[in-house]
Every structure is written in structure tokens, then in C-alpha cells.
N, C-alpha and C positions, 0 to 999 in steps of 0.2 A: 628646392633645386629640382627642374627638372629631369624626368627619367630618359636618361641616354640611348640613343639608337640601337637596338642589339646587333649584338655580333657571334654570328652561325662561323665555330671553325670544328671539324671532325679533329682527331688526337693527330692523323696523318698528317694533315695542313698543317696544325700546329708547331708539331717537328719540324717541318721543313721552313716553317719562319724562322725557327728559333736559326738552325744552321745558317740561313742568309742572315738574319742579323750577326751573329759571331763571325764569318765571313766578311760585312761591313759590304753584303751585296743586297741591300732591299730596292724591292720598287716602290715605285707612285703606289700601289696597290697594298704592299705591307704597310708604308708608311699610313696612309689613310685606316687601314685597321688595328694598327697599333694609338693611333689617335683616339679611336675610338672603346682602345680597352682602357686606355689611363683616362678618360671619361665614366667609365664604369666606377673604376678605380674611384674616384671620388665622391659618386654618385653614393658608392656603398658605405663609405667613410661616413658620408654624413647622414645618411639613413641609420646606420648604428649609433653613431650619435643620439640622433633626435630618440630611435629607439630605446637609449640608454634613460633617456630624461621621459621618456613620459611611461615606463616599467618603475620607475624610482617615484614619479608622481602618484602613481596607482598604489604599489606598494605604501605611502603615505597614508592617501584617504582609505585603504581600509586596515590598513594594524597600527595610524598613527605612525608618528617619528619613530618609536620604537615597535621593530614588525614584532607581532604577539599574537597566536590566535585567536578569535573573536571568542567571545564569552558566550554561554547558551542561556536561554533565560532560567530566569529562577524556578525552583524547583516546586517553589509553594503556591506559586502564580505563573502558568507560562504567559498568558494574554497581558500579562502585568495591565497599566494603565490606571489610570483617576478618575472617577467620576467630576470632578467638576464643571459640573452643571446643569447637578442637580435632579439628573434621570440617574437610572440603575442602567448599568453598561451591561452586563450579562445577563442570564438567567440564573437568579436566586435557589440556592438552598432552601428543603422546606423547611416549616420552622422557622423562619424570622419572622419578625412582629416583635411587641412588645414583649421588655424581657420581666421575668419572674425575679421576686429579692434574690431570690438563691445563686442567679449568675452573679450579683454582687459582692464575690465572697471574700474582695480583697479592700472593700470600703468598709469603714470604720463606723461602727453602728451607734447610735446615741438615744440612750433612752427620753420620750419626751411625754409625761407624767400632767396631768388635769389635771388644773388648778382645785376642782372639788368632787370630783368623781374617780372611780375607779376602775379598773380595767372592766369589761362589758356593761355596763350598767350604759339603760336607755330610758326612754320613757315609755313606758306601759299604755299607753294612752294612743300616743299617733306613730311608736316607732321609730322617732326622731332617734341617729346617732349622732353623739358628742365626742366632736377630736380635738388631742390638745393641741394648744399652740405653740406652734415650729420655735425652737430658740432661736435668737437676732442672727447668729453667723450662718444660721444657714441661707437667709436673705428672701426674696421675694422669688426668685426663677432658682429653675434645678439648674442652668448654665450660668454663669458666672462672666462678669465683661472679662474679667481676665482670665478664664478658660475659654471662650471666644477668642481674645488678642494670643494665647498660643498653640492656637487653631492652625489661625493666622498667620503667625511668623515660622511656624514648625511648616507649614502645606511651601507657603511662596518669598521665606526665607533661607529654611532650609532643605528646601525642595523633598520631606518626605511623604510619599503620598498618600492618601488617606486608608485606600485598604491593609498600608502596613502598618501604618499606628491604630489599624483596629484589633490587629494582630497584637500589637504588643498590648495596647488596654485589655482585651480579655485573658494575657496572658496573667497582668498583676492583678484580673478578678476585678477588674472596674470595666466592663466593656463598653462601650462608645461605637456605633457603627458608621462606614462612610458616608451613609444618607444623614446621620445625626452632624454628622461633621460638616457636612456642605451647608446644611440648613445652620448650623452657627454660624460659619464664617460669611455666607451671604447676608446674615445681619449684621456684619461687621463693613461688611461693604455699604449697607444700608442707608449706614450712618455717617459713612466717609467721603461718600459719592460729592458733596459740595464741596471739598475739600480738593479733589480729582481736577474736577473744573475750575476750581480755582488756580492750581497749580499750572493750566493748560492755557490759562489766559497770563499768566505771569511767565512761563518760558516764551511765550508770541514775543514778548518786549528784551528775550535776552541779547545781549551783544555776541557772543558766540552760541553756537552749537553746534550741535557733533549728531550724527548720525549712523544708522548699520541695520542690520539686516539678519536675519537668521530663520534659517523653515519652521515650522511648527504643525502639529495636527490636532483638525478639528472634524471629529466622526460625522457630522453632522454635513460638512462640508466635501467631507468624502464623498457622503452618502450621495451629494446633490451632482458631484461630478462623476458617478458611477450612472446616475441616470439620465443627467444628461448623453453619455456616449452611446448610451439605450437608445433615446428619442431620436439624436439629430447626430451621426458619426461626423459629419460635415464641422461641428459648432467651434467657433472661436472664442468663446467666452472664457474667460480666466479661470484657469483650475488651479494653483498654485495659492501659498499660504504662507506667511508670514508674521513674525514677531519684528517690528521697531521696536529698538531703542533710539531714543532722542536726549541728548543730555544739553538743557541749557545752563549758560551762566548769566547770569544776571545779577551785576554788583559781588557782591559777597556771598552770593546764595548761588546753587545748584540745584536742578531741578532736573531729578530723573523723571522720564515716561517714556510707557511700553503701551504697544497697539499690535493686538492677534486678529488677525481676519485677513482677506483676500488682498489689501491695501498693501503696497512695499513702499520702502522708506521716502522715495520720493512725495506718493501721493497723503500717505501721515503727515509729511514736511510743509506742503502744499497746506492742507487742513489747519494746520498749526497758526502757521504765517498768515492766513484769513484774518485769524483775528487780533492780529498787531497794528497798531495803532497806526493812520499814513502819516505822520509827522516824525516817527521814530524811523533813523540812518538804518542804512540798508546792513542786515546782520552777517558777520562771518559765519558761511557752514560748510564742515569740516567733514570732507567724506572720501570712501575709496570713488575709481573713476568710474563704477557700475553704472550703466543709462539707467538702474532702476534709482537711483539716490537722483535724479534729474530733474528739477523741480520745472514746469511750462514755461514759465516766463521769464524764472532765474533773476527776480528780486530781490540778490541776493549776491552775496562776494566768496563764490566758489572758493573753497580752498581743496586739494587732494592730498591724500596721506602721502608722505615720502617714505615713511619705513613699508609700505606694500612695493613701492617699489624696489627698495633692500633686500627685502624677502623675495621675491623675484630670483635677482643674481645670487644669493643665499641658495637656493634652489639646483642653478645651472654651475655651480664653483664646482664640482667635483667633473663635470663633463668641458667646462670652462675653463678653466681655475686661472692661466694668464689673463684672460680681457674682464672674467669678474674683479680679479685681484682688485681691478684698476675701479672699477666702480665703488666695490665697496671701503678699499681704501679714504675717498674723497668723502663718501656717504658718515663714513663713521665718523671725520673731522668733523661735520656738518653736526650732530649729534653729539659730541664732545662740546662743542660749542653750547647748544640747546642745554646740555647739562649742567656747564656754567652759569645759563642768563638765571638756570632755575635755583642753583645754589646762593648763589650774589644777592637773589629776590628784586630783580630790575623791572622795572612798569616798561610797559609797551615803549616809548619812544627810546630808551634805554637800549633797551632789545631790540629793536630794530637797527639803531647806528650799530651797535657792536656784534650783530649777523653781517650786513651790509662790508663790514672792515674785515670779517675774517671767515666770515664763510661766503660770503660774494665772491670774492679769486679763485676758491675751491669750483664751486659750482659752475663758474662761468670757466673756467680749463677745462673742467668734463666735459661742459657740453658742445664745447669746441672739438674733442678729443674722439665723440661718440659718432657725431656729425663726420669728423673725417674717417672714422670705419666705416661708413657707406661710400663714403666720394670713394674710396681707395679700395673698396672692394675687396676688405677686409673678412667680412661678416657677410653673410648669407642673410639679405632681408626676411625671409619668410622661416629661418630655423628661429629655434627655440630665443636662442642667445637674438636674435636679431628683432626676432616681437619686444623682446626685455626692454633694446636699444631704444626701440620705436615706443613704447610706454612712455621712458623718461622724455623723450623728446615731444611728442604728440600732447604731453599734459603739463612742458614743462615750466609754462605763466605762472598754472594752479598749485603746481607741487613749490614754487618757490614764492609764492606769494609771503610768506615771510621774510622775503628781504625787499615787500613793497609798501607793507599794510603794516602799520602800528599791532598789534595784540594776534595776528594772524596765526594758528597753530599750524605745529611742522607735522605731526601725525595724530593718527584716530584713536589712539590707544584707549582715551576715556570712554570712545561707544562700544568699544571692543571687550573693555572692561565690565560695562554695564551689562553689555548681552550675558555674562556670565553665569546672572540669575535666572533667564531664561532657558538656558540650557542645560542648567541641571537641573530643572523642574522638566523641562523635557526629557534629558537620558534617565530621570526615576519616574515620571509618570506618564511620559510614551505621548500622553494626547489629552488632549478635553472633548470633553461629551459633545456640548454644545457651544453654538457662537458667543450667548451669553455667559456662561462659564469660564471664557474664554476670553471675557469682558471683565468679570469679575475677579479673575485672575490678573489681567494687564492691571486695572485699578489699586489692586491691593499692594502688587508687586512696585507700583510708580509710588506711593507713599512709605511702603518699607526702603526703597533702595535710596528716596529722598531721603529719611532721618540718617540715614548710616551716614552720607553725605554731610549731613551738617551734624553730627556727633550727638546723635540725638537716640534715647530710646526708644527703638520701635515701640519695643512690649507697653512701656506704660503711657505711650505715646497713643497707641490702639484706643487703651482703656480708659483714659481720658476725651477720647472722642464719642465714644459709647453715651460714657456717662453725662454727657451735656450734648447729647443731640438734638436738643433743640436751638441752643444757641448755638450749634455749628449751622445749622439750616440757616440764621438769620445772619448771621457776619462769617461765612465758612473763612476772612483774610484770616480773621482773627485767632485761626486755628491752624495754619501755617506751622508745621514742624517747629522752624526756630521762633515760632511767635506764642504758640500755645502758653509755655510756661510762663510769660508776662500777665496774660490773660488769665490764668490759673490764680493767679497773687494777688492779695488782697490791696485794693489803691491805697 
């Protein structure tokens, strides 16, 4: 709305309107400036408004839905942070290097006795010492595949980072340090990397996918955009960072993958879609209406989430609460339905006639409904409520593409759900070192959040990869999550 012409009255003028108006004697002249103060009048109305809604938004992004003071860091680490990848983030205590038996004072010692000599005995001759040989469990390396695999699932399963499980290993007297840790788990990467790509060329062929977005830090990249404002203050090159998540379906399988670097979801999506076959129908993907989820050419059956638009009027209901009522009423039928097709278990053409028969009337009344709050000049196009209005309308083809497209989803919840991993390995370990850490991270992260997906154990899913890495180099299909344990089985 715009700002109303002011109005200059002294406390004297004042009075003396106020008396001709009760009088019922004004002129052309009060009249005209009483015009202009019930113009105020509104003006201010709906500025406290808007100010209501975006004091309520802010309040949100920084104490969350529930306001709370922010937490300070922790008290053992303020810099907190992960090395992954593979460099030392700080400067080192003296003193590290290899550790003496003596730090080991919570592993369990095991006598290991020669076969026909006895303790010191050498040969007098050349000096040659004789060691016995190691019993069978303790195996050929000091790391283990499967203290590797829960390196692994502990760093980018359960997002703890490594300088705090180096804390807690020397606390039980087995110390393990974050450089030892990284150097396991990028052998675990080592072995899985065919498996990566392979998963990258079997989501290109999925019939849907889902898409999102989330910041992430990578020091390395910082570093590159702190020097560049150095060289050239002018530069337009990209400094922003990002985690995709991509979740395809294809048939019966799901296929998570995550991509950290400069790229956002669009241009991941892009990447992906390269290398899909030209003979495979053009795939539904499922995203909010961000220009960065926007793929060039849009080879593809745009779908947009409808509950970001829910969440929206969710948002303005307490500044709103008659004209959201109306939206989120129809929205939740909409969703009541969706609930159904999911309970029932109905295949796509199913679910499409029975959205079409009862959430079709819903949606086509709204948008009849929302359309004449503009004609009638109901709603203020440029407030808050009125961008909401202009959302559902401006993307309303995409947002209702499931009452057009057989299998089309109604919202993003599965990428939203995905990024979950991402983001608590972010709120615990703040950033990655490097781009490649940052690599090996998205890889390890896109095969653990696969198994969970198809009900698969990460852990000995790892361990299994380790241990036949050779023949994951040569058939990586064959090492597919739900395919490994066929190929495990003796023909």
C-alpha cells in the first residue's frame, strides 16, 4: 500500500475541526483533510499488520517455532567443527604423533608367546629379532572393515563428529584421533566410489524425483571467497554453498543422493538428467518454486509442492485468520484425500480419477474464490496475505499437476525428509575442511540414506563392500544396496 500524503494540523486546527464537525459545519477544506487522515488510518492498519507478520517470521528463524535463547557453544570446543577432509582445521597441541601402549589403557591386552623362543632371546650373530605371531582375530590391519563401517555410519549417520568420538575413545582408554578417523573412513569411500556412480546413473532413469536444497560450509570455499573480495570487490562469481538432496524412484527402489559444492539443486538436477537415456519419458520432479530448483531446458514435468504453500497461510492465520481459514480449510480436504489414495494403496491411474472426483471441486472453488479477492479488491496485492494469494495462483498448473499427471506428487516431503541427514551433520559438525571431504561426505551419506530406504543394513552393508572390493570395481550393479546380498549367496 502506498504511503498517504501527510497531513500538517497544529493541536489549535485540530479543535477547531473537531467543533465544525460536531456542528455538522465543514468545508471543502476539512472535508479534503479528513480524507486524508482516514487514508492514514489505513495505511497504518496495514503496516502494523505486515509489521506483525514479518516480527513473527524473524522471531521463527532465530529461536525456531518455540522462542528459546540461542545456545553458546560448547564449552570443550568453542570453534567446534570436523575435519573432514582430511587436513588438520586448527592448530595442534604439542604432543600428538604417535601414541605410546600406555594411552591404551582401556584395551584389552593379549599375550602372544613364540612358537620356540622366549622372551629376549636373539641371535648373537647378526642380531636378528624374532616376533611371535599375531593370533588369527586379531587379522592382518590394526582397523577393522567393520570399525571403518562405524566410522562411517557414527560421522554421516549419526552425525557425530569426529573430534567428539576422539573424546570419548580416550575417555574409555582406546584413543583414536580425528586424522585417524578420516584416513579410515576415506578408505571406506575408496571402495564405494563405483557403487556412488552407479547409483547416479540409475536415479537419471527414475520416473519421479524429488528435489531441495540446504547451505552448508566448506572452509576451503570460504577461504576462496574471502580472496576473492581481496582481488576484485566488483566480482560476480558465485559464493554461496550448498547441499542437494535428490531422492529418485525407480520401480521399487529409491535412490537417495547428496551433492556439497557451489552447485544448487537445479544445476545437480541438470547433471543427473545428462545422463538419462533419450528414449526414457520425460520424469516427474518434485520441488518448491525456488528459480534455483530450475532446471535450463525443463526436460521435465515440473511438479511444486502444495503444503509450502499451506505453510505459507499457516504462517499469516494469526494476522489473517478469516481469508486463511478459507484456504487452509480446502487445502486440508485436498490432503485428507492424498491420505486416503495412500491408505487404499491405489496405483497412479486410481489416484488420479479419485483426486480429479473430489479434490478437483475443492481446488477449482478456491481458485475461483482467491482470483475474486483481487477482482474485488478484497486483499492488498503486494501485503503479505496477498504474495500467499499470488503464489497459489502464479504456480497453480504445477502445484495441481496431480489432478493431470498419473503418479504426479502433491508435496516435497520425501527431499525434505532426506535433507535431515544433512543437517545434522551440519548443526554437529559446523563445516567440512575441504571440497573433497565434502565429497566424501555427500558419497558416503547417498549409500547410507539408500540402505535405510530400502531396509537394508548400513553397518554390514559397509563391510561387505570393503571386503570384496575388487569385485565391486568390476560389476559395482552388482553391489546395489538391495542387490549385494543375492551376490553374497552362494548360486
Amino acid at each position: 500500500m502506498k504511503r498517504p500524503q501527510e497531513v500538517n494540523l497544529s493541536r489549535e486546527d485540530g479543535e477547531a475541526l473537531r467543533k465544525r464537525l460536531a456542528s455538522d459545519a465543514l468545508t471543502a477544506d476539512d472535508r479534503r483533510v479528513l480524507g486524508h487522515v482516514l487514508e492514514w488510518y489505513f495505511w497504518l492498519v496495514f503496516t502494523v499488520q505486515e509489521a506483525r507478520v514479518s516480527l513473527k517470521r524473524l522471531r521463527t528463524l532465530l529461536f525456531g517455532k518455540s522462542p528459546r535463547p540461542p545456545k553458546g557453544p560448547p564449552p570443550d570446543k568453542p570453534l567446534g567443527g570436523d575435519m573432514g577432509g582430511g587436513g588438520v582445521v586448527a592448530a595442534r597441541r604439542p604432543g600428538h604423533g604417535r601414541r605410546g601402549v600406555q594411552a591404551y589403557s582401556g584395551a584389552p591386552r593379549v599375550e602372544c608367546r613364540h612358537e620356540t623362543l622366549a622372551v629376549g632371546q636373539r641371535c648373537s650373530a647378526c642380531g636378528q629379532v624374532f616376533t611371535a605371531t599375531l593370533p588369527q582375530e586379531a587379522g592382518e590391519e590394526k582397523y577393522s572393515s567393520r570399525a571403518r563401517a562405524v566410522l562411517t555410519v557414527g560421522r554421516y549417520y549419526l552425525g557425530v563428529p569426529s573430534y567428539r568420538l576422539e573424546g570419548y575413545q580416550a575417555m574409555v582408554g582406546v584413543p583414536v584421533s580425528d586424522a585417524t578417523q578420516w584416513e579410515q573412513i576415506e578408505r571406506v569411500a575408496d571402495c564405494a566410489y563405483p557403487i556412488f556412480e552407479a547409483l547416479k546413473r540409475l536415479a537419471a532413469q527414475g520416473e519421479v524425483i524429488y528435489q531441495d536444497d540446504t547451505h552448508v560450509r566448506v572452509l576451503t570455499l570460504l577461504a576462496e571467497n574471502r580472496q576473492r573480495r581481496v582481488q576484485d570487490s566488483a566480482s560476480q562469481k558465485r559464493t554461496g554453498m550448498h547441499t542437494t538432496a535428490l531422492v529418485a524412484v525407480r520401480g521399487a527402489h529409491t535412490i537417495c543422493l547428496y551433492f556439497a559444492g557451489r552447485a544448487h539443486a537445479g544445476e545437480n538436477l541438470a547433471a543427473l538428467l545428462a545422463q538419462r537415456p533419450p528414449e526414457h519419458p520425460q520424469p516427474l520432479v518434485m520441488s518448491d518454486a525456488l528459480a534455483a530448483n530450475a532446471v535450463a531446458d525443463e526436460s521435465l514435468i515440473r511438479c511444486h509442492c502444495l503444503a509450502h504453500g499451506h505453510r505459507k497461510f499457516q504462517e499469516l492465520a494469526e494476522v489473517f485468520p478469516a481469508e486463511c481459514a478459507v484456504v487452509l480449510a480446502a487445502l486440508r480436504q485436498v490432503f485428507d484425500h492424498e491420505e486416503a489414495v495412500r491408505v487404499q494403496r491405489m496405483v497412479p491411474l486410481e489416484r488420479l480419477a479419485y483426486h480429479q472426483q473430489y479434490s478437483g471441486p475443492v481446488m477449482d472453488q478456491l481458485q475461483r474464490w482467491l482470483a475474486h479477492q483481487f477482482v474485488s479488491h478484497a486483499v492488498e496485492p503486494n501485503s503479505s496475505l496477498g504474495k500467499a494469494f499470488r503464489y497459489l495462483l502464479g504456480h497453480w498448473d504445477t502445484l495441481t499437476r496431480f489432478l493431470t499427471t498419473p503418479g504426479a506428487p502433491i508435496e516435497n516431503n520425501t527431499a525434505e525428509r532426506a535433507l535431515k541427514l544433512a543437517i545434522r551433520q551440519r548443526k554437529n559438525s559446523l563445516f567440512y575442511a575441504t571440497a573433497h571431504g565434502a565429497y566424501v561426505g555427500s558419497l558416503l551419506t547417498s549409500l547410507i540414506a539408500t540402505c535405510v530406504h530400502a531396509g537394508i543394513n548400513a553397518l554390514e552393508y559397509l563391510v561387505a563392500v570393503q571386503a570384496h572390493r575388487s569385485a565391486v570395481l568390476q560389476d559395482p550393479a552388482a553391489w546395489l544396496p538391495w542387490q549385494y546380498q543375492a551376490t553374497l549367496a552362494p548360486p
